[in-house]
N, CA, C and O atoms as CSV, one atom per row, in Angstrom:
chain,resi,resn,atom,element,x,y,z
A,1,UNK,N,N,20.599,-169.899,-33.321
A,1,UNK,CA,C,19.401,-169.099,-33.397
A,1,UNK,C,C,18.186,-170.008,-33.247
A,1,UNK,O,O,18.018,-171.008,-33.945
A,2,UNK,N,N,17.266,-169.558,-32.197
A,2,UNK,CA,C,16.551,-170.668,-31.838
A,2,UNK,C,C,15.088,-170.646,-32.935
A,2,UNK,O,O,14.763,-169.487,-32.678
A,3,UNK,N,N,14.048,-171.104,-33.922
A,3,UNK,CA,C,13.079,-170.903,-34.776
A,3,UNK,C,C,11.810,-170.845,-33.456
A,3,UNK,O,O,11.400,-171.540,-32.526
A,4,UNK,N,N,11.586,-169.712,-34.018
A,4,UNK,CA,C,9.981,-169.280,-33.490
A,4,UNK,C,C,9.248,-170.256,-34.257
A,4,UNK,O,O,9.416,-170.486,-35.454
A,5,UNK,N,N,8.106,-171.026,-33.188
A,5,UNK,CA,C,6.810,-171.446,-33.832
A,5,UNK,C,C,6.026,-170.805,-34.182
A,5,UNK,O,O,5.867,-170.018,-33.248
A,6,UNK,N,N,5.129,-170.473,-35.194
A,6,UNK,CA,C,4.068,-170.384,-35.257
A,6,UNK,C,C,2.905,-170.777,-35.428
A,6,UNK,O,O,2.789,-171.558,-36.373
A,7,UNK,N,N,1.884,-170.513,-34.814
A,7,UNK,CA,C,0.551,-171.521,-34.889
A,7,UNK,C,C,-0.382,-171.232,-36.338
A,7,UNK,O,O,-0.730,-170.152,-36.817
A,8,UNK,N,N,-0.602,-172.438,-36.759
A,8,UNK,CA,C,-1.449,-172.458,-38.170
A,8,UNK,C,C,-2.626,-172.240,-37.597
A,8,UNK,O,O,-3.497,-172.124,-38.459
A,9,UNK,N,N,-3.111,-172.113,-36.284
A,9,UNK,CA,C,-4.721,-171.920,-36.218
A,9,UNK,C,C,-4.549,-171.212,-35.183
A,9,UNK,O,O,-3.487,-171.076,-34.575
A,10,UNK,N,N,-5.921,-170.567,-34.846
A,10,UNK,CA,C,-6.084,-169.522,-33.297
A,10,UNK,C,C,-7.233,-170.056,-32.752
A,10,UNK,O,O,-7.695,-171.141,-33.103
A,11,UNK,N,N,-7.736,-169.310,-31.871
A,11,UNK,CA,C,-8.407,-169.517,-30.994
A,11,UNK,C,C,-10.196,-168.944,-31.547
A,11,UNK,O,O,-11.302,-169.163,-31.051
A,12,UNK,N,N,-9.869,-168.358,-32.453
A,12,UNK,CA,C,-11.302,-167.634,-32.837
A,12,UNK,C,C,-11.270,-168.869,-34.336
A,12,UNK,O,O,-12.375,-169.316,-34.643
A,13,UNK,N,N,-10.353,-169.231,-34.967
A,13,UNK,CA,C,-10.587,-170.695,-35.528
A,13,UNK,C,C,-11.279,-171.766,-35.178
A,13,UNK,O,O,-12.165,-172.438,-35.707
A,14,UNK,N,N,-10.737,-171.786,-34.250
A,14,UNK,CA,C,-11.511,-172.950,-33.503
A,14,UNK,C,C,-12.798,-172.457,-32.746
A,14,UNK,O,O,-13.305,-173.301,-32.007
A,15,UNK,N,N,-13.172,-171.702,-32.785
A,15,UNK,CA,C,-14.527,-171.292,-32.322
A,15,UNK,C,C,-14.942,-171.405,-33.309
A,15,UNK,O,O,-15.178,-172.612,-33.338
A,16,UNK,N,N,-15.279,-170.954,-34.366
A,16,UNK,CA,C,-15.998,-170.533,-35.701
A,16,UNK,C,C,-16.045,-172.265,-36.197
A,16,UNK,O,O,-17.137,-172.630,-36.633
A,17,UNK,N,N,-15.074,-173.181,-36.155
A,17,UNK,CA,C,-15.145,-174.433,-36.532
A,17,UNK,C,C,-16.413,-175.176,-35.748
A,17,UNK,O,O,-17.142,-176.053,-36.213
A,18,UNK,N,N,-16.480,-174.404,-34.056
A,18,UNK,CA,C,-16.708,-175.380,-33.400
A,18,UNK,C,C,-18.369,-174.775,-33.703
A,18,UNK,O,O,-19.233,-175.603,-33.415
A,19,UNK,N,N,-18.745,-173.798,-34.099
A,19,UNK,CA,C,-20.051,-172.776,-34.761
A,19,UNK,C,C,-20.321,-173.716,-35.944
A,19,UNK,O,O,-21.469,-173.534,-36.349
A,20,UNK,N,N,-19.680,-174.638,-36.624
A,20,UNK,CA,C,-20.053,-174.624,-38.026
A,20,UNK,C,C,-20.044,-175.950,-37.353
A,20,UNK,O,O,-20.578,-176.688,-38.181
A,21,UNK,N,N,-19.777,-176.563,-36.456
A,21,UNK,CA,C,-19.618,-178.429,-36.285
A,21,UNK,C,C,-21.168,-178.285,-34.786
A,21,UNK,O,O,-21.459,-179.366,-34.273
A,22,UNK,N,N,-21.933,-177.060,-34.286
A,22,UNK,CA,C,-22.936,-176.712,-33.711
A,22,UNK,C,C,-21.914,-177.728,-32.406
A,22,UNK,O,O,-22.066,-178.950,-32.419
A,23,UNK,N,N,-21.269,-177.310,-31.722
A,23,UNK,CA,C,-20.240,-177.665,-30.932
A,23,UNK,C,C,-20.195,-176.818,-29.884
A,23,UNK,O,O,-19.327,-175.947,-29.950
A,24,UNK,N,N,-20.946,-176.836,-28.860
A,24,UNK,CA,C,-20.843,-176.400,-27.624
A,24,UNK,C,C,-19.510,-176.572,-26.476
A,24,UNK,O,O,-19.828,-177.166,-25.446
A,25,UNK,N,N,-18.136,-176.129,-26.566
A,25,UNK,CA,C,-16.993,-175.837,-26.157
A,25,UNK,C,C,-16.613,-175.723,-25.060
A,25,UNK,O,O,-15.663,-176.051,-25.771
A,26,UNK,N,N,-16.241,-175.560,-23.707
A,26,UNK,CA,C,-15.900,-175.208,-22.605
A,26,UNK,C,C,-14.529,-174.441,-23.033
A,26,UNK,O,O,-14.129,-174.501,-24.195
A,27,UNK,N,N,-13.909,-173.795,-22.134
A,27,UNK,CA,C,-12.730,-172.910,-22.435
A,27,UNK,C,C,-11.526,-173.830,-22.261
A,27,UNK,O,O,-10.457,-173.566,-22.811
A,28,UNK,N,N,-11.693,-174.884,-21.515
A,28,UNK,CA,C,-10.557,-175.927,-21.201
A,28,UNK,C,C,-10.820,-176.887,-22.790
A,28,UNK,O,O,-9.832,-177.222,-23.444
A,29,UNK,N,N,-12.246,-177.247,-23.263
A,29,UNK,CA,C,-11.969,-177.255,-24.050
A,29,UNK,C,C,-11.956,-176.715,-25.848
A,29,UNK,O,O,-11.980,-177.419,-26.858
A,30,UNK,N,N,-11.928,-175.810,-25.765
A,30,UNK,CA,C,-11.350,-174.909,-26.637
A,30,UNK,C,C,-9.723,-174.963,-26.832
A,30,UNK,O,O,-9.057,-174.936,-27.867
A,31,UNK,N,N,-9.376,-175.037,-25.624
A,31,UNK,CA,C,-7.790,-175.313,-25.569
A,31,UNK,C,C,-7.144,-175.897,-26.023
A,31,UNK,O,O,-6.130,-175.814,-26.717
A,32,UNK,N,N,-8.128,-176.999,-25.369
A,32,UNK,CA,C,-7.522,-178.535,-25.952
A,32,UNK,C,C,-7.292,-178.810,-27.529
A,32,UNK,O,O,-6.303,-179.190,-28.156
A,33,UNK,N,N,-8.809,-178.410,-27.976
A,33,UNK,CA,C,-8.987,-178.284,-29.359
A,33,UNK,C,C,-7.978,-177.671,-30.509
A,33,UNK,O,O,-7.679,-178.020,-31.651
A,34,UNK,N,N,-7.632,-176.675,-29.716
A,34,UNK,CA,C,-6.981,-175.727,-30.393
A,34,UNK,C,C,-5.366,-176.238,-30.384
A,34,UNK,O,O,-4.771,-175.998,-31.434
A,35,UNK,N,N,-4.601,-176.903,-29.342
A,35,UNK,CA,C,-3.753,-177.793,-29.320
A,35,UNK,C,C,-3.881,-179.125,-30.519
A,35,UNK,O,O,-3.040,-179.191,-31.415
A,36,UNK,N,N,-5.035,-180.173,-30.421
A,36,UNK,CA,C,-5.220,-181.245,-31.193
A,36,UNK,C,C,-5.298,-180.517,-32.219
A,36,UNK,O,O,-4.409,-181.027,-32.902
A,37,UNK,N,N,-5.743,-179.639,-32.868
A,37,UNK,CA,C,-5.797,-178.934,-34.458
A,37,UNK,C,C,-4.667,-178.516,-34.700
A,37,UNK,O,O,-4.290,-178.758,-35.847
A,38,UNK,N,N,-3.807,-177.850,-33.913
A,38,UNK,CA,C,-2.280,-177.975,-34.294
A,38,UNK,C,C,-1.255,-178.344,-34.782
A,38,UNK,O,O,-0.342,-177.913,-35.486
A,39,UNK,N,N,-1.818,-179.953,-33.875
A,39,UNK,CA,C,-0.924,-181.000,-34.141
A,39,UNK,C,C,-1.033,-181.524,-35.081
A,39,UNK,O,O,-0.098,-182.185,-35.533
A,40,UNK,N,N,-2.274,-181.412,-35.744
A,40,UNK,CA,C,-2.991,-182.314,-36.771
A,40,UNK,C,C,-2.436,-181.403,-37.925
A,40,UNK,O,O,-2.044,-182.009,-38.923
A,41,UNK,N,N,-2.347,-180.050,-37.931
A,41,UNK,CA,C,-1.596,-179.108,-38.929
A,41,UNK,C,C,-0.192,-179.446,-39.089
A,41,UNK,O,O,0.189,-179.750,-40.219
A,42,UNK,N,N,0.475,-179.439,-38.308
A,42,UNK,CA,C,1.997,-179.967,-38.054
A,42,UNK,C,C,2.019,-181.369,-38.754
A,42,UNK,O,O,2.980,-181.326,-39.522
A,43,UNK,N,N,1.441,-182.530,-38.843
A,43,UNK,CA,C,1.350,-183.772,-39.008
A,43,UNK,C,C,0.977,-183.421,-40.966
A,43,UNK,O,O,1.722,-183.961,-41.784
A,44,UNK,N,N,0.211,-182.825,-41.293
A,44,UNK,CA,C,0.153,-182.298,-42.201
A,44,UNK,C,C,1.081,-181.955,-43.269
A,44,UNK,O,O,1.292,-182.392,-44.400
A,45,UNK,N,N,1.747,-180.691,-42.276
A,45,UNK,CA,C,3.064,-180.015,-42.720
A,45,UNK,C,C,3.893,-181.296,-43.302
A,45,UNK,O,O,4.211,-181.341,-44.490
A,46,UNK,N,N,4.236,-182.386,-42.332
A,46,UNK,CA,C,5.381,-183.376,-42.680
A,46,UNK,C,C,5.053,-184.422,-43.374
A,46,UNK,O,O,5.884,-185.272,-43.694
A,47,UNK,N,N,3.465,-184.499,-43.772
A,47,UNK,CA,C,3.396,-185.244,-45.145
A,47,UNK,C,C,3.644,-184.476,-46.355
A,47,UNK,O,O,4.220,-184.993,-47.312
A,48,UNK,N,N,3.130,-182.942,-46.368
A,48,UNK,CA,C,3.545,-182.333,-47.632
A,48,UNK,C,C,5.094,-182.167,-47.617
A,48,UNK,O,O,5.558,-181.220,-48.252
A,49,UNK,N,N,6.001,-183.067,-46.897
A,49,UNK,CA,C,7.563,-182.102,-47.304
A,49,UNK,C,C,7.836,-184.053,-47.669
A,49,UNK,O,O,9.028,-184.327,-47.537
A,50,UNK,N,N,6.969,-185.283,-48.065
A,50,UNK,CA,C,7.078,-185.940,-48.304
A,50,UNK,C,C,7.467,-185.508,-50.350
A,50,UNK,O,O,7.135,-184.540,-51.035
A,51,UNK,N,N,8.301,-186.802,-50.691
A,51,UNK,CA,C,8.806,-187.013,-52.558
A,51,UNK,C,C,7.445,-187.569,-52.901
A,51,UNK,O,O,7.432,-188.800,-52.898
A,52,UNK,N,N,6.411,-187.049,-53.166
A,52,UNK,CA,C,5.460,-188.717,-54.098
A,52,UNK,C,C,5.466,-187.808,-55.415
A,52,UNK,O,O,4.336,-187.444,-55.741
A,53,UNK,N,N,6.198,-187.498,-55.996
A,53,UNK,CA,C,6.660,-187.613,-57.198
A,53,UNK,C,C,6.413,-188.620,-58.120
A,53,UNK,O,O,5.890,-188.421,-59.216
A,54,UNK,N,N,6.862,-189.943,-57.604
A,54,UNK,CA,C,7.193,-191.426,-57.989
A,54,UNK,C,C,5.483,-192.205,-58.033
A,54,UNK,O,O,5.199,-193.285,-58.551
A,55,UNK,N,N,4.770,-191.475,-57.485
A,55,UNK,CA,C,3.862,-192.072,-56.623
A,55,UNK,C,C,2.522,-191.962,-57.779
A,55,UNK,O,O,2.352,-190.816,-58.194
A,56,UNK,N,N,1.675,-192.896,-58.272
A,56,UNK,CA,C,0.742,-192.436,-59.329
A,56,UNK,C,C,-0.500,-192.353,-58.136
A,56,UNK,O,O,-0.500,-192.979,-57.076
A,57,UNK,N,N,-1.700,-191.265,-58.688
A,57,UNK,CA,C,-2.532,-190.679,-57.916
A,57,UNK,C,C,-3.250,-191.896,-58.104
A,57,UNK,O,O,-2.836,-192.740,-58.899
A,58,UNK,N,N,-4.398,-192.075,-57.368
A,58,UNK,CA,C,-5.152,-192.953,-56.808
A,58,UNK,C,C,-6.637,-192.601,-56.317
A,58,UNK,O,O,-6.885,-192.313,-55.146
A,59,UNK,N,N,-7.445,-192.646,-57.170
A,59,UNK,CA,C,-9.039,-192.268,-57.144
A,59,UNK,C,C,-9.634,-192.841,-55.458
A,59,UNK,O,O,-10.204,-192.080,-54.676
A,60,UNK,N,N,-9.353,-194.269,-55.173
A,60,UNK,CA,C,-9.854,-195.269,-54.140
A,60,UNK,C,C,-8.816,-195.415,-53.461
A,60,UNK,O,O,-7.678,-195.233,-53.895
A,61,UNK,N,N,-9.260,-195.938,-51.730
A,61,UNK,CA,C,-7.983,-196.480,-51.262
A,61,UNK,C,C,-8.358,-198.347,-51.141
A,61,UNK,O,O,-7.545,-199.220,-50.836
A,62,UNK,N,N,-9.516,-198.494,-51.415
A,62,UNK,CA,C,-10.044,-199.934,-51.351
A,62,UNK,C,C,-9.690,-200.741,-52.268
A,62,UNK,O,O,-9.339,-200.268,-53.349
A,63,UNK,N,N,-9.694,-201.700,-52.126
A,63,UNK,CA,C,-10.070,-203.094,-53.307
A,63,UNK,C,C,-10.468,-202.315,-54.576
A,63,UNK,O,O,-11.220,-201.374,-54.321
A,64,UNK,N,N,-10.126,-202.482,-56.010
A,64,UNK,CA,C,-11.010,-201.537,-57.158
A,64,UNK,C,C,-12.676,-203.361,-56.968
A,64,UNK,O,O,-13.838,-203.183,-57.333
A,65,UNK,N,N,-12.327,-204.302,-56.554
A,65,UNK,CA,C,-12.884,-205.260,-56.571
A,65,UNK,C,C,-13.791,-205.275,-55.850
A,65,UNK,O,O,-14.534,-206.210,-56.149
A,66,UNK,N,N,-14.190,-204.637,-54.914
A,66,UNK,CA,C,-14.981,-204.303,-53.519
A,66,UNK,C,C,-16.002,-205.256,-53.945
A,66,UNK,O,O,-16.700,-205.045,-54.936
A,67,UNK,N,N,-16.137,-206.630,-52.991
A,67,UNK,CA,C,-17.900,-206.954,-53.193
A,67,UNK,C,C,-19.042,-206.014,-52.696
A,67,UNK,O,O,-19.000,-205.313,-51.686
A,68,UNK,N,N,-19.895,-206.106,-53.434
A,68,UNK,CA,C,-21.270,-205.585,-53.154
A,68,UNK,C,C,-22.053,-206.414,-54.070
A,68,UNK,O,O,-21.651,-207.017,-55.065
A,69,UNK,N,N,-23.161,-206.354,-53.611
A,69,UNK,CA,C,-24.708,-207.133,-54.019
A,69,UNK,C,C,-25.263,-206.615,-55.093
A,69,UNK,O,O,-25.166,-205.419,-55.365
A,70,UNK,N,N,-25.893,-207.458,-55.801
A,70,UNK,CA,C,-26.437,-206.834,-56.434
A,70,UNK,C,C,-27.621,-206.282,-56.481
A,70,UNK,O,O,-28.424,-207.196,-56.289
A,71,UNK,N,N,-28.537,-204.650,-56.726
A,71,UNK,CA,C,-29.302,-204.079,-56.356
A,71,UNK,C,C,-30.749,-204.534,-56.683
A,71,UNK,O,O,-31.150,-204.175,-57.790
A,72,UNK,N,N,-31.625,-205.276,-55.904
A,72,UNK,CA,C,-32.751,-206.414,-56.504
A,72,UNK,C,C,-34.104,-206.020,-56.104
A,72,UNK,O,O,-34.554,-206.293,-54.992
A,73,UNK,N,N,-34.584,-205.550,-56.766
A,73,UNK,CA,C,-36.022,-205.393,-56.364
A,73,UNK,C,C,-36.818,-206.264,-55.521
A,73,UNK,O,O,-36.990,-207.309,-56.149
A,74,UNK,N,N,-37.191,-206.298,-54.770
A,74,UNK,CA,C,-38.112,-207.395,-54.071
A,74,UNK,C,C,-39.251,-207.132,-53.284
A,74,UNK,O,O,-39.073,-206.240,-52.454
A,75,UNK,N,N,-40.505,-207.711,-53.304
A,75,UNK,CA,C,-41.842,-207.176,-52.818
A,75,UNK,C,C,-41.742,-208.461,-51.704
A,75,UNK,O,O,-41.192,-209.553,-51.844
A,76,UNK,N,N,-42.451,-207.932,-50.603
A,76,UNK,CA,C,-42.430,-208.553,-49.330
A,76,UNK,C,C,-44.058,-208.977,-49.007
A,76,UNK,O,O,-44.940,-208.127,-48.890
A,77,UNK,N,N,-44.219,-210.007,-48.922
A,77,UNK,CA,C,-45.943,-210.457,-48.726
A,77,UNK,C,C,-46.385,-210.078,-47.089
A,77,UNK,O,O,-47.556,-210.314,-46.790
A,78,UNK,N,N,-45.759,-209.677,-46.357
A,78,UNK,CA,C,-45.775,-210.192,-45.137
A,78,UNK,C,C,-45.441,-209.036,-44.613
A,78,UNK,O,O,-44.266,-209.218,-44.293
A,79,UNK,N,N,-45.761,-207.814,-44.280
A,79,UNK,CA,C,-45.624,-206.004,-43.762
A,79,UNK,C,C,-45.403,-206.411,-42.202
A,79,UNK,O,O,-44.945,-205.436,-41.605
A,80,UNK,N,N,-45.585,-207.563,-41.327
A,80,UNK,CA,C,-45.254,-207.813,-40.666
A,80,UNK,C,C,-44.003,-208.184,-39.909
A,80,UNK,O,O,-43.602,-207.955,-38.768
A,81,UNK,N,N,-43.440,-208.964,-41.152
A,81,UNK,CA,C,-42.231,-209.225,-40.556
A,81,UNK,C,C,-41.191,-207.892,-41.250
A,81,UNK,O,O,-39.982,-208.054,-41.413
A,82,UNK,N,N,-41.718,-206.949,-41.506
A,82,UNK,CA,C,-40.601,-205.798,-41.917
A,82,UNK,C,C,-40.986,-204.888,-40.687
A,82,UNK,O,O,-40.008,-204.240,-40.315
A,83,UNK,N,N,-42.133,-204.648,-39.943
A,83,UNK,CA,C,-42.387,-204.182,-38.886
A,83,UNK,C,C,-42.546,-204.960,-37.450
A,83,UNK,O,O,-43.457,-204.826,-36.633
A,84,UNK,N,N,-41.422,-205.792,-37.382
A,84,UNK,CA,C,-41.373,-206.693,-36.089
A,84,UNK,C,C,-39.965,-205.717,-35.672
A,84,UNK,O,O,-39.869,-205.311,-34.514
A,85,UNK,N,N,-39.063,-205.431,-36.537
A,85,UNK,CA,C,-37.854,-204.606,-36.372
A,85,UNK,C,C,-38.016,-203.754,-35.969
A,85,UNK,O,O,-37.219,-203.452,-35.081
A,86,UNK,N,N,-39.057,-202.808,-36.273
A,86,UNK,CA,C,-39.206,-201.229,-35.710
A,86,UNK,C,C,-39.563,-201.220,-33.843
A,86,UNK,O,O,-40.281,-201.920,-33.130
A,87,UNK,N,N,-38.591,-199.977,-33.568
A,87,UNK,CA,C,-39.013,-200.215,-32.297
A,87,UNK,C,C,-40.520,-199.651,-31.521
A,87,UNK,O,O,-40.852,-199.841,-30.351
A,88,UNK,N,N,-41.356,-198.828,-32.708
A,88,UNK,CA,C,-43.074,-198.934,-32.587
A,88,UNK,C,C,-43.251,-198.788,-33.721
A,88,UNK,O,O,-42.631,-198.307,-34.669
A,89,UNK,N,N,-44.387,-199.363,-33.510
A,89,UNK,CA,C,-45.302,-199.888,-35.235
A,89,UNK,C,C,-46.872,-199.843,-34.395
A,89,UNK,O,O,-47.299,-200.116,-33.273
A,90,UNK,N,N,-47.258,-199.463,-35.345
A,90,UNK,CA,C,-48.867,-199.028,-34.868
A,90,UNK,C,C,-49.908,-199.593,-36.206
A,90,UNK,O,O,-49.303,-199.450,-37.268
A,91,UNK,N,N,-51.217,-200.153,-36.385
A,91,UNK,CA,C,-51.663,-200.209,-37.244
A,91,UNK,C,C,-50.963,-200.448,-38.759
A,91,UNK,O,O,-51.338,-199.928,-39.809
A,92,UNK,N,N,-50.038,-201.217,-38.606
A,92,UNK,CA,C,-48.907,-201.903,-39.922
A,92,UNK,C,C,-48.593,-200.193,-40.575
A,92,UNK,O,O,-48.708,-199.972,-41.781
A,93,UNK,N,N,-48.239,-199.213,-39.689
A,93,UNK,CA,C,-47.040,-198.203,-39.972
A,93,UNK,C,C,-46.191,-198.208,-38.486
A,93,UNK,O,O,-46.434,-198.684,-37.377
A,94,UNK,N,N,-45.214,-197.522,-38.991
A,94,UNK,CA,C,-44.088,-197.380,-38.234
A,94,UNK,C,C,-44.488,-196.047,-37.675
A,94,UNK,O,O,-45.146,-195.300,-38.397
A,95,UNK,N,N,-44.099,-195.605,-36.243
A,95,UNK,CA,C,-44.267,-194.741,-34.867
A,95,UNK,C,C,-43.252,-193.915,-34.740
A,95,UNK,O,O,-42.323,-194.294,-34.028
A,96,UNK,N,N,-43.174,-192.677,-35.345
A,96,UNK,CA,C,-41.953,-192.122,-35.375
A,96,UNK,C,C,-42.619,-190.925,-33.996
A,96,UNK,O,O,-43.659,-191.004,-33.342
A,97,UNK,N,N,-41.369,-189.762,-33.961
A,97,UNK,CA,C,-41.601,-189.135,-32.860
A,97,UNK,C,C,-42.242,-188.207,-33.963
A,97,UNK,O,O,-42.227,-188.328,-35.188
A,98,UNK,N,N,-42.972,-186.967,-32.923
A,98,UNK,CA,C,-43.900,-185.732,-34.190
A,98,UNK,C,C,-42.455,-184.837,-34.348
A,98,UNK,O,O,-41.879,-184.408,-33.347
A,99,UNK,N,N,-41.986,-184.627,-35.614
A,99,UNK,CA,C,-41.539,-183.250,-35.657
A,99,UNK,C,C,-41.835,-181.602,-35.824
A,99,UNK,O,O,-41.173,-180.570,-35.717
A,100,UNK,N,N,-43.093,-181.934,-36.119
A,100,UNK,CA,C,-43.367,-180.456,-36.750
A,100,UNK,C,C,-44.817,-180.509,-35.516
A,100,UNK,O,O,-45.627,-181.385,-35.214
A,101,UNK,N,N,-44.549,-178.867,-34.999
A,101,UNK,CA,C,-45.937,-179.006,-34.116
A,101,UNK,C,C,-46.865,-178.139,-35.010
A,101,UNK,O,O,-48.044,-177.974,-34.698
């Protein structure tokens, strides 16, 4: 007896995903999408039929040691050399584009 597949996602899934990710789609790829989300469900499936029973849960997957710096206040004499980086600086501010008309 041969097992019918069935698909964990459709096609109006993956639209509504691609609505909420502001994802402009073509129908080839929609397809595609809808294939790679599949697979990625399936891949899924065969970690949950994994034992971690044995297995203690785990907050991090990093170092618990991770370097980082420590967080230091510091005043800069020199507004110049923090605005040599920007790619426009006008009158010692920074040149952004206008957002609001």
């Amino acid at each position: 007896m041969a097992t019918e597949k069935t698909n964990k996602i459709n096609l109006d899934q993956v639209r509504h995903i691609a609505l909420l990710a502001r994802l402009e789609l073509t129908a080839d790829e929609e397809q595609r999408m809808l294939g790679d989300l599949e697979q990625m469900l399936e891949y899924v499936d065969k970690l949950n039929e994994l034992d971690t029973a044995a297995v203690e849960p785990t907050a991090q997957v990093g170092d618990i040691g991770a370097a980082m710096r420590d967080d230091v206040v510091a005043t800069c004499d020199d507004p110049q050399s923090i605005l040599a980086n920007a790619p426009d600086a006008r009158e010692q501010m920074f040149k952004v584009p206008k957002i609001i008309e």
